[in-house]
Backbone as CSV, one residue per row, in Angstrom:
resi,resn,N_x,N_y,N_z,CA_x,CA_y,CA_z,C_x,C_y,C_z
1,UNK,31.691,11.621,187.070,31.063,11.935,185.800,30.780,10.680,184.992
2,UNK,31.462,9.356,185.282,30.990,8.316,184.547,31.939,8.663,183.103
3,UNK,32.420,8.957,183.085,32.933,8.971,181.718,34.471,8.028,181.546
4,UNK,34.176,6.997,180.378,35.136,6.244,180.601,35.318,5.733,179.467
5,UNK,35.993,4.849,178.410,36.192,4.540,177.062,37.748,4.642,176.354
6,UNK,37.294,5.163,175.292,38.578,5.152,174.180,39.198,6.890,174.880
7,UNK,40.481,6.725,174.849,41.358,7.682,175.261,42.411,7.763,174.538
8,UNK,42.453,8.818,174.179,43.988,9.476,172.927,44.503,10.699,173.044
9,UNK,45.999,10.558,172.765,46.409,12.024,172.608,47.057,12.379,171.719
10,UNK,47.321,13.580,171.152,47.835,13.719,169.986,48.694,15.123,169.943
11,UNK,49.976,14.595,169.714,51.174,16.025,169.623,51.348,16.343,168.200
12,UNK,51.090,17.808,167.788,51.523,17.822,166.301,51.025,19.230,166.421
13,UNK,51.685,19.686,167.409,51.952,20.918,167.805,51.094,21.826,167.464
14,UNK,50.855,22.542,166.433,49.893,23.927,166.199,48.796,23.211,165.864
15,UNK,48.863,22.207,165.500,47.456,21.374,164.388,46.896,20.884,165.471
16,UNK,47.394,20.239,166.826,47.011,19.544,167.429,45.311,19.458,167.690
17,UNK,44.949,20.721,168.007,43.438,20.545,168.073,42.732,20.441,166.846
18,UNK,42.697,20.682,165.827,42.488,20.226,164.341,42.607,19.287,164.200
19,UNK,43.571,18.736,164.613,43.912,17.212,164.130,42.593,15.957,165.524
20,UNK,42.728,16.880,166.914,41.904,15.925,167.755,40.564,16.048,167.058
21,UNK,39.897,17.310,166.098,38.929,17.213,165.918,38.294,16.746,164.781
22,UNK,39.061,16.334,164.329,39.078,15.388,162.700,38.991,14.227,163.422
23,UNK,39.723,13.688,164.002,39.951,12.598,164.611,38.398,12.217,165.051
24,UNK,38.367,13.000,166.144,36.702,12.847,167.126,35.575,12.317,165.739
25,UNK,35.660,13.570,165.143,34.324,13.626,163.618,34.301,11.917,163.081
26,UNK,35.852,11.635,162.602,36.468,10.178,161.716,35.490,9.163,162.551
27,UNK,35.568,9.105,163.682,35.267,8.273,164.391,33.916,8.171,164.626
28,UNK,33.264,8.847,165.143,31.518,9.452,165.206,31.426,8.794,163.557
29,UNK,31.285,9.163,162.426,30.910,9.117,161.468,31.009,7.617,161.209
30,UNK,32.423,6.815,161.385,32.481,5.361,161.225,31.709,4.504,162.278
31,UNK,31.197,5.212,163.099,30.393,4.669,163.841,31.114,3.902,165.502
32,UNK,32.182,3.740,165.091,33.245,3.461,166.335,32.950,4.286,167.756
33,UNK,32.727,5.361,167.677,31.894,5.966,169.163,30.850,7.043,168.823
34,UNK,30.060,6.918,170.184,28.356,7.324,170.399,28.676,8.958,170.486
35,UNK,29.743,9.610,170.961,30.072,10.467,171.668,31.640,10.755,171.685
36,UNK,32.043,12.345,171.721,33.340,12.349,171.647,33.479,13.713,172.206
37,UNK,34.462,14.110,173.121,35.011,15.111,173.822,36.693,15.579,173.264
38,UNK,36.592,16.448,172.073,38.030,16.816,171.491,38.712,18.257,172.002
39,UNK,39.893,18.426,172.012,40.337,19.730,172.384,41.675,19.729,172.047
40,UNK,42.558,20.425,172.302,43.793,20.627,171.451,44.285,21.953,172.438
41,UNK,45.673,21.523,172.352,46.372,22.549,173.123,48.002,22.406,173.351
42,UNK,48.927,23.285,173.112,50.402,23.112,172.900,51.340,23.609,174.152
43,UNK,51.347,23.022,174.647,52.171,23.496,176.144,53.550,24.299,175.650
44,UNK,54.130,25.367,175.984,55.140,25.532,176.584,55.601,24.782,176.991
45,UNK,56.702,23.490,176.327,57.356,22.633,177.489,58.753,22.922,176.891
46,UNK,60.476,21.979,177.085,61.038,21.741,176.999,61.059,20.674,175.695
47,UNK,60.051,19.970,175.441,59.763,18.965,174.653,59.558,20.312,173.036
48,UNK,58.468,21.169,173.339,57.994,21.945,171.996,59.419,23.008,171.954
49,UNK,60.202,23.227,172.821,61.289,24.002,172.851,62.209,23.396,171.672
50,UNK,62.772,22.124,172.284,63.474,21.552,171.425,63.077,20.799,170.384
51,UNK,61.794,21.216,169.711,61.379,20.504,168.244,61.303,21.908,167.161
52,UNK,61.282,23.388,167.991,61.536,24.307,167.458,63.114,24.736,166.868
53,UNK,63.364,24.290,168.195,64.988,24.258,167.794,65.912,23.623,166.881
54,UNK,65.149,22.094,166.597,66.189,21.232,165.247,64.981,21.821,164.526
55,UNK,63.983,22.717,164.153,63.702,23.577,162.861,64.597,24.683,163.152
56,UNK,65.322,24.960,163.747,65.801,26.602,163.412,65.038,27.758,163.161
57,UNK,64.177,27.339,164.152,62.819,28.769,164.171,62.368,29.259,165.262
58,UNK,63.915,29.155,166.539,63.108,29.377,167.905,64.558,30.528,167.905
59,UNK,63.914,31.662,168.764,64.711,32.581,169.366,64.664,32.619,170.911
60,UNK,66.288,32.852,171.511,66.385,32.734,172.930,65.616,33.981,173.131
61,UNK,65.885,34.886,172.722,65.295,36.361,173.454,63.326,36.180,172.667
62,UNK,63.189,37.011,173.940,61.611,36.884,173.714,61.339,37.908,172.833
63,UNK,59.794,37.401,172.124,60.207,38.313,170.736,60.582,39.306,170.124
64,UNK,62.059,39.125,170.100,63.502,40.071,169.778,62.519,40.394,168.264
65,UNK,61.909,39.595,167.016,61.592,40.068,165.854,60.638,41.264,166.101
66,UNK,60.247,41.369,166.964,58.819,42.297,166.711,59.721,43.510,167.686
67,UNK,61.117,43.605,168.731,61.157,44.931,169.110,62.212,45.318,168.039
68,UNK,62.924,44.970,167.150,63.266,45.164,165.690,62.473,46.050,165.128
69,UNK,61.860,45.401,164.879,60.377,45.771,163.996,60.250,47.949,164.835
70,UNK,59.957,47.541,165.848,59.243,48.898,166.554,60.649,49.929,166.770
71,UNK,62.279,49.250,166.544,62.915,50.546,166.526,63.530,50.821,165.262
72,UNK,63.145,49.905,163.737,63.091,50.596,162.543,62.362,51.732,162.448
């Protein structure tokens, strides 16, 4: 494909593609590149596991809130 240049990645979890596509725009506009290919996407890893976890907003059981929810 010929495609070759400036290469970045960016973790910031839910924003991530928001944030690549601000990024892409910042750049196009300052004139720094002709062309830009942005996308965004949050893996399931061990890495987003444990950044949920020192927030105290991850549950082991899969979503235990919502079958709560359905036997109130």
């Amino acid at each position: 494909m010929g495609i070759d240049g400036y290469v970045n990645t960016i973790s910031t979890a839910c924003s991530s593609a928001a944030n690549s596509i601000m990024l892409g725009a910042r750049m196009l506009l300052s004139g720094q590149l002709d062309r830009v290919v942005v996308g965004g996407t949050d893996g399931l890893s061990q890495f987003t596991i444990s950044g949920f976890r020192s927030l105290m907003i991850f549950d082991d059981e899969w979503c235990s809130h919502l079958m709560k929810q359905e036997k109130d």
